[in-house]
C-alpha positions as semicolon CSV with decimal commas, in nm:
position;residue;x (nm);y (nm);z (nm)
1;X;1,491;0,249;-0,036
2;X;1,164;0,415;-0,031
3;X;0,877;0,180;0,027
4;X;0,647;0,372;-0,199
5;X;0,845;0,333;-0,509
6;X;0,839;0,004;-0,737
7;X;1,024;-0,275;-0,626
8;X;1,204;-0,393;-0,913
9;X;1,435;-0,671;-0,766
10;X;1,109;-0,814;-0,587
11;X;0,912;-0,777;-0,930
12;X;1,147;-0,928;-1,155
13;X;1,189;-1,255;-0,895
14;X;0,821;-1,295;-0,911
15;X;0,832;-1,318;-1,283
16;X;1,116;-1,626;-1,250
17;X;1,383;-1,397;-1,386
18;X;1,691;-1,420;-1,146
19;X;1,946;-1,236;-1,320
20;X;1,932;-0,953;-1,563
21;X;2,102;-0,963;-1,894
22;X;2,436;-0,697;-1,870
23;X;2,222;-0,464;-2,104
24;X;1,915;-0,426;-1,873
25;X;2,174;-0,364;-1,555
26;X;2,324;-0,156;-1,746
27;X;2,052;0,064;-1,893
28;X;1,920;0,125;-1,484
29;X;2,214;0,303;-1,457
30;X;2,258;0,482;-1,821
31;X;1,914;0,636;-1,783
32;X;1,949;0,865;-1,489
33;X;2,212;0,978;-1,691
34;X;2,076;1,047;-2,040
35;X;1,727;1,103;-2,170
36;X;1,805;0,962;-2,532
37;X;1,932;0,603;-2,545
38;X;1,927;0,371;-2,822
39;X;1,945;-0,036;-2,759
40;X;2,079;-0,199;-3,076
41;X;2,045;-0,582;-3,009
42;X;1,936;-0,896;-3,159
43;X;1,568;-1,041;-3,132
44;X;1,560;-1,219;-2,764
45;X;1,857;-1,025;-2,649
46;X;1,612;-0,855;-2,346
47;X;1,558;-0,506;-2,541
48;X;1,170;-0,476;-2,397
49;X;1,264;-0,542;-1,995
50;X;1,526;-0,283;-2,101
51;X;1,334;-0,012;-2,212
52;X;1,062;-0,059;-1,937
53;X;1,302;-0,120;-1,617
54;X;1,358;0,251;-1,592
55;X;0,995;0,332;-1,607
56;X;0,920;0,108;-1,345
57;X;1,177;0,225;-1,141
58;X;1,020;0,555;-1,116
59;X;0,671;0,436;-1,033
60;X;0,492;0,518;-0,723
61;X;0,345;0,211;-0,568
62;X;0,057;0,417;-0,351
63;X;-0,048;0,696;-0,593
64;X;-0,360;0,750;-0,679
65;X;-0,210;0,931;-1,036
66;X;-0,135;0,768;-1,351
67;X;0,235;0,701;-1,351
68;X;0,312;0,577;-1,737
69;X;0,103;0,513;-2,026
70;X;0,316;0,259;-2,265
71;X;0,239;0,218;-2,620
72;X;0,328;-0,070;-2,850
73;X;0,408;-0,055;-3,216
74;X;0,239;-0,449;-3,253
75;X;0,037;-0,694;-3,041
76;X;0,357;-0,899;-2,964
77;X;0,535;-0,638;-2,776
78;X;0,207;-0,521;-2,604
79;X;0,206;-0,884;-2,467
80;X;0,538;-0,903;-2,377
């Protein structure tokens, strides 16, 4: 693994999650895949780690360049 890239294993463990939901594993691996994917899932289901595990995954820890810019349609997911 490249050093310079986002740990997300390391990341998620800090944030007390120890295992993903099947949906978040699976969308790591859908989206090097596909470019459009749609997540169709109940409230609390783990939709938002979803969609933002593949950006993550892509970031590079020891750039100097803006790597995402993430924009909310309400204050609750901007929290999340």
């Amino acid at each position: 693994m490249n050093p310079n890239v986002f740990d997300i294993t390391e990341a998620t463990k800090r944030l007390g999650i120890t295992e993903l939901y099947r949906m978040q594993k699976t969308m790591l691996s859908v989206f090097k895949e596909h470019d459009n994917v749609v997540l169709h899932s109940p409230t609390g289901s783990g939709k938002t780690l979803s969609f933002l595990l593949p950006i993550l995954s892509g970031i590079i820890t020891n750039g100097t360049n803006i790597e995402a810019v993430i924009i909310t349609p309400s204050r609750e997911l901007a929290l999340q």
